[in-house]
C-alpha positions as CSV (number, residue, x, y, z in Angstrom):
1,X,-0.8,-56.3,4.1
2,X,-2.4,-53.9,1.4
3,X,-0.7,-54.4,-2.3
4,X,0.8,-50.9,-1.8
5,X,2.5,-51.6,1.7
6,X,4.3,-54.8,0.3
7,X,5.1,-52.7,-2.9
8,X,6.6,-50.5,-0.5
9,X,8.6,-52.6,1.9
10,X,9.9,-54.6,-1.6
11,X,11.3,-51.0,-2.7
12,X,13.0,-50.3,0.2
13,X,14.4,-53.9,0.7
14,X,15.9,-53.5,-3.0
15,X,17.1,-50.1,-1.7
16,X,18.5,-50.9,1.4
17,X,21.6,-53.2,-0.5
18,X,22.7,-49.6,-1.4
19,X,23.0,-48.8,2.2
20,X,24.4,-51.7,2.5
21,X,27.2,-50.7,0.4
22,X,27.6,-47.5,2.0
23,X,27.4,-48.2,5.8
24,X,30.1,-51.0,4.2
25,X,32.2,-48.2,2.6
26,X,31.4,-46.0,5.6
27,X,32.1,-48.0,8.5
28,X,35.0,-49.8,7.0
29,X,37.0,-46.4,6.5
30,X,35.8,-45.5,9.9
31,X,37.1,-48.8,11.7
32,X,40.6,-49.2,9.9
33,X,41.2,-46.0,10.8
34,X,40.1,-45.7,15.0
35,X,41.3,-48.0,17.7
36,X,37.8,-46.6,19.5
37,X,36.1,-49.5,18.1
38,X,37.6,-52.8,18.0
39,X,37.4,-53.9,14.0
40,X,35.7,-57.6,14.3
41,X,33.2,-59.4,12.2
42,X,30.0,-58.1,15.0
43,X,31.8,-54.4,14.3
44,X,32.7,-54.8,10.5
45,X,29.5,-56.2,9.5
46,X,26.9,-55.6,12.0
47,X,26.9,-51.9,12.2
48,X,26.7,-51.9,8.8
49,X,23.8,-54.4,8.7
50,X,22.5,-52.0,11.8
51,X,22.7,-48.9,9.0
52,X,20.7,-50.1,6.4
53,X,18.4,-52.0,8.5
54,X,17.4,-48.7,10.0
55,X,17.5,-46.6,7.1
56,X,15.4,-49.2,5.3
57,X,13.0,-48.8,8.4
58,X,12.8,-45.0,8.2
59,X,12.5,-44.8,4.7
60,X,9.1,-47.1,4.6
61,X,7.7,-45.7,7.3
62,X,8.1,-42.5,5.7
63,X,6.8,-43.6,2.5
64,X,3.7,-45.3,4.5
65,X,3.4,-41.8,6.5
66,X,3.4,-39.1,3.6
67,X,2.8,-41.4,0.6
68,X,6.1,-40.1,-1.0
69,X,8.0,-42.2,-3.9
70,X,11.7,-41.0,-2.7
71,X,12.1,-41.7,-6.2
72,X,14.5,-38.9,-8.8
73,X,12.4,-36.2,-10.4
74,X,9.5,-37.1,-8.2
75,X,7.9,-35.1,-5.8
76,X,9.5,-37.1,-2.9
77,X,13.5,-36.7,-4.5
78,X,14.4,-33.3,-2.1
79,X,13.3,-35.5,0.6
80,X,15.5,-38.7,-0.8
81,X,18.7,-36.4,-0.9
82,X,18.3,-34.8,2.0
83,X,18.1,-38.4,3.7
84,X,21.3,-39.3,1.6
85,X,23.1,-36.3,2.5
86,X,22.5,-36.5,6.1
87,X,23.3,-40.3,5.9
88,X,26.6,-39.5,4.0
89,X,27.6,-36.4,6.4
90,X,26.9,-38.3,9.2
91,X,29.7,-41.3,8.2
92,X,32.0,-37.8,8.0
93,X,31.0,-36.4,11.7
94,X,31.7,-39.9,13.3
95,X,34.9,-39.8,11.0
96,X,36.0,-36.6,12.8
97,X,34.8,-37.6,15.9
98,X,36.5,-41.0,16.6
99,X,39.5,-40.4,14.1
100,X,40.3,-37.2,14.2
101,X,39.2,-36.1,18.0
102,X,37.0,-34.0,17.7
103,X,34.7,-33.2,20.7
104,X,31.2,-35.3,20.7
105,X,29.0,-32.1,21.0
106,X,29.9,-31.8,16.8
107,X,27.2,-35.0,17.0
108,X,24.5,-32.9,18.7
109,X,25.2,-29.9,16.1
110,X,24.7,-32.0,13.2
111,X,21.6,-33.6,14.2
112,X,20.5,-30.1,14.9
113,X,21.5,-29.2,11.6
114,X,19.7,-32.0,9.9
115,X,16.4,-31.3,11.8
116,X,16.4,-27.7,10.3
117,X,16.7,-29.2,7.3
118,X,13.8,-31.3,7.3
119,X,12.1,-28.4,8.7
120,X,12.6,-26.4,5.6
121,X,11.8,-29.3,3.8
122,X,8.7,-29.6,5.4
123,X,7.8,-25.5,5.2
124,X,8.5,-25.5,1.2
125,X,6.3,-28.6,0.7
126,X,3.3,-27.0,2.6
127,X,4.3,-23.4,0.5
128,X,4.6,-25.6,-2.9
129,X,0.9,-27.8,-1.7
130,X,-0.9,-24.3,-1.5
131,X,-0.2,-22.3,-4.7
C-alpha cells in the first residue's frame, strides 16, 4: 500500500465517525418514527454502521480515482458538499417515503437529481481545468 493510499483510507476512517453520527441521527429519527422497519439493535445500529461504511468506501475511492482532498477551501470542497447534501437529502426522501407515504418513485427522482448534479460538477471542473 503506497504512503498516499494509507494516508487516504486513515482520512476517511477519521471521517467516517461523522457519518457515523449522522446515519445515527438519521436513521434513529427515521426508525422511531415508521413501523416499516422493525427498530432493533441489527436496524438501530447496523444501517447506520451500513451508512458510513459505504460512504467511507465512496469517498476513498473517489479520492484514489481523481486525487481530490474533499477537504474546505480546496479544490475537491464542491465535490464534499455535494456528497453531504445528497447524503443529508437522502435521510429526508426516505423520511417521506416510509413516514410520511409518499410514493417510492420520489427515490428514483432524487437519485436522478443527484446524478445531474455530479454531472454539473463534473462539466464546471473540466470548464475551470481549461482556462
Amino acid at each position: 500500500m503506497k504512503p498516499d493510499t494509507r494516508e487516504i483510507i486513515n482520512e476517511e476512517l477519521w471521517r467516517s465517525v461523522v457519518w457515523l453520527a449522522v446515519g445515527l441521527f438519521g436513521w434513529s429519527l427515521i426508525l422511531t418514527s415508521t413501523d416499516v422497519l422493525a427498530a432493533s439493535a441489527l436496524t438501530a445500529l447496523g444501517l447506520p454502521l451500513l451508512t458510513a461504511s459505504v460512504l467511507a468506501a465512496l469517498l476513498v475511492g473517489i479520492r484514489l480515482a481523481t486525487g481530490l482532498e474533499l477537504k474546505a477551501k480546496t479544490e475537491g470542497s464542491q465535490l464534499l458538499w455535494l456528497i453531504v447534501g445528497s447524503v443529508l437529502g437522502g435521510f429526508v426522501v426516505l423520511y417521506d417515503v416510509l413516514v410520511n407515504g409518499r410514493g417510492p418513485l420520489i427515490i428514483l427522482g432524487y437519485a436522478v437529481a443527484v446524478g445531474f448534479g455530479v454531472l454539473i460538477w463534473r462539466v464546471a471542473r473540466r470548464q475551470q481545468s481549461t482556462v
